[in-house]
Each structure stands twice: as C-alpha cells, then as structure tokens.
Steps between C-alpha positions, in 0.01 A plus 500: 500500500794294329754801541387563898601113518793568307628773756361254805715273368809697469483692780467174721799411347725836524380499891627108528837641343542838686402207821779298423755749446437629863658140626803640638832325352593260796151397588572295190658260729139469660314396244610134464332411935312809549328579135507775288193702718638320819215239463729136547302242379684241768382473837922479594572888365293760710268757291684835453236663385256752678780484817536841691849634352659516839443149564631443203842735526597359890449124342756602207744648733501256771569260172741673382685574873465117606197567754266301346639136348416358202789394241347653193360832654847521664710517212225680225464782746844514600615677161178806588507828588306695715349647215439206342325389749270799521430480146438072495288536786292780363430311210376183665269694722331683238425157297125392580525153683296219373 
C-alpha cells in the first residue's frame, strides 16, 4: 500500500510538472493579473481560464492592433505574434476555471 502511495504521489507531481511546462513562454506575462491557470484572484483582472480560444485570440489581437483600449493589454500584446497568440490562448482555454 505504501509504494502505490509512493507512485500516487509522484505521479501527481510529474503531471503538475509536464502541466507547467505546457505554459507557453509569453503567457508568462499573464500570470502576475490573470494567474497561472487563468483563475485571477481580483475581481479587477477577468478569469482567463475555461474561455473559448477564439474569444480569447480576437481579444489579443484587437490588443495588440489598438481595437480594444486598455494601457497594459496595449503594450504586452503589442510585442505578439499571431502564433503567439494561438498558442497563449490555447493554453488559457484548456485551464479548468474555478
């Protein structure tokens, strides 16, 4: 019984890691409004998390192409690809909202 805790244990952990590692590079930037999962803890930074990913892309771009306003949106998404994008918004909408 102790070793099937054992590999509980570490395979909770390994699927945390190979979890994390999926965060692509710029959604970094995210994590300080939005959370890690895209669960924000403050009522002023929307939930991310559980969003369709096309909702999710067209917000980004109009961001980044001056559509939508909002000084800090503005300038992070300013510096993203398309493909980033795709790949930030992916992630967000996968995450299970809280």
């Amino acid at each position: 019984m102790k070793k099937l805790v054992g590999l509980f244990i570490t395979l909770s952990a390994l699927s945390g890691a190979v979890h994390a590692a999926e965060m692509p590079a710029k959604a970094q930037a995210c994590i300080g409004c939005h959370g890690a999962d895209g669960n924000s803890t403050s009522p002023i930074f929307p939930k991310l998390a559980g969003q369709h990913a096309a909702y999710l892309e067209n917000a980004l771009k109009a961001y980044r192409d001056g559509f939508r306003r909002n000084d800090m949106m503005n300038r992070f998404a300013k510096g993203l690809t398309d493909q980033d994008i795709k790949e930030i918004a992916q992630y967000f909408a996968s995450q299970k909202a809280k």
